[in-house]
C-alpha positions as CSV (number, residue, x, y, z in Angstrom):
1,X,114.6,102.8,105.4
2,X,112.3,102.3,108.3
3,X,109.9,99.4,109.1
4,X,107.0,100.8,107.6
5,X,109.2,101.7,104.2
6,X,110.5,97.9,103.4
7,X,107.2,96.2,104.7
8,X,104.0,97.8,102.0
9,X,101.7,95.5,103.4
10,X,100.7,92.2,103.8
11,X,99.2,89.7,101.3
12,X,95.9,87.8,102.1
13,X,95.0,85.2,99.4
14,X,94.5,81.7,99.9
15,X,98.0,80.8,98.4
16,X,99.4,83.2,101.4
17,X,96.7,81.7,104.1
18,X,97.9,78.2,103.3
19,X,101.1,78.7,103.4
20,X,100.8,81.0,107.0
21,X,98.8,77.4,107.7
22,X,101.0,74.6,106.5
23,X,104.1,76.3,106.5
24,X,104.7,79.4,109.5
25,X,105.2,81.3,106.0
26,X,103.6,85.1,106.0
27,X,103.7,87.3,102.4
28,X,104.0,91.0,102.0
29,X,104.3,93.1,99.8
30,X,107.8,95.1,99.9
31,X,109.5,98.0,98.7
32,X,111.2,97.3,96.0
33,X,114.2,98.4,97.1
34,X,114.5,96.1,100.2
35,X,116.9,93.1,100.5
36,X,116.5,90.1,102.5
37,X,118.3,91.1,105.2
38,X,115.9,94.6,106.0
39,X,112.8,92.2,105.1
40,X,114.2,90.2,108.2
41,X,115.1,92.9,110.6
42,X,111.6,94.7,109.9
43,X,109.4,91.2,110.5
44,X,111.6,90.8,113.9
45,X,110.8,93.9,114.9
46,X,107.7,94.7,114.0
47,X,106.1,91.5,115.2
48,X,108.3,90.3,117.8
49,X,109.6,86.8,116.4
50,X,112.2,85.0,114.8
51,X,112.4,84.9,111.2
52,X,114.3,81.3,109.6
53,X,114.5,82.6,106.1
54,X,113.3,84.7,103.8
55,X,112.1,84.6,99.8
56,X,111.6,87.4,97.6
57,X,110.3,87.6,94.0
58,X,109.7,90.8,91.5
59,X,106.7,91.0,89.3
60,X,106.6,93.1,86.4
61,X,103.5,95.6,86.0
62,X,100.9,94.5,84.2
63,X,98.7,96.6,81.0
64,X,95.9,98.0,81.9
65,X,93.7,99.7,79.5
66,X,90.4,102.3,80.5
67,X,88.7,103.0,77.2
68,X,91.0,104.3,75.0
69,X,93.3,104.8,77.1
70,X,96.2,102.5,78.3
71,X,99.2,102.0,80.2
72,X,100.9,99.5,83.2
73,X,100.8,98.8,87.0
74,X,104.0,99.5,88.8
75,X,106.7,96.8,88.9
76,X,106.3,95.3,92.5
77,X,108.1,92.6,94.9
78,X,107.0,90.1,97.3
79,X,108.4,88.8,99.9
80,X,107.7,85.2,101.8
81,X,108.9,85.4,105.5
82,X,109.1,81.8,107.1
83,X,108.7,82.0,111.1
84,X,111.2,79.7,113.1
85,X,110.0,77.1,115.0
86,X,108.6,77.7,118.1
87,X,107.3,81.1,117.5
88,X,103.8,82.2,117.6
89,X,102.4,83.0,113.9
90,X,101.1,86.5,114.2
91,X,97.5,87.2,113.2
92,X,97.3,90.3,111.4
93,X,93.9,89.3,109.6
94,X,91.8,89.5,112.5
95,X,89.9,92.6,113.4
């Protein structure tokens, strides 16, 4: 897999802005597929920094109905990458 397979792309909300904030903590979205350890080496590289750890969870597709018609999301998995120390937090919100 290559970087831009494991890392979807990344989550802005306010839960991920306050934890880039509080805690040097970015969120993507990743393929579902990826382990901890390609999460890691695709944030290293991509950005340039040290990574100290590294959460994921899966969600489960949600229902989704149009009119008569219904069906679900796709299953999905996030990741929360926690910069080390030292390490500038990237900005990838700014334009």
């Amino acid at each position: 897999m290559t970087i831009h397979d494991v890392l979807v792309r990344p989550l802005v909300t306010e839960k991920g802005m306050t934890k880039k904030e509080e805690e040097r903590t970015l969120c993507f979205q990743v393929s579902a597929d990826a382990n901890k350890i390609q999460v890691k080496q695709a944030v290293e590289k991509l950005f340039s920094v040290k990574v100290e750890e590294v959460r994921t969870a899966n969600f489960e597709g949600k229902l989704r109905r149009r009119g008569k018609f219904t069906g679900y999301k796709s299953d999905w998995k996030k990741a929360y990458v926690k910069i080390a120390e030292g390490q500038k937090v990237p900005e990838f919100t700014e334009m």
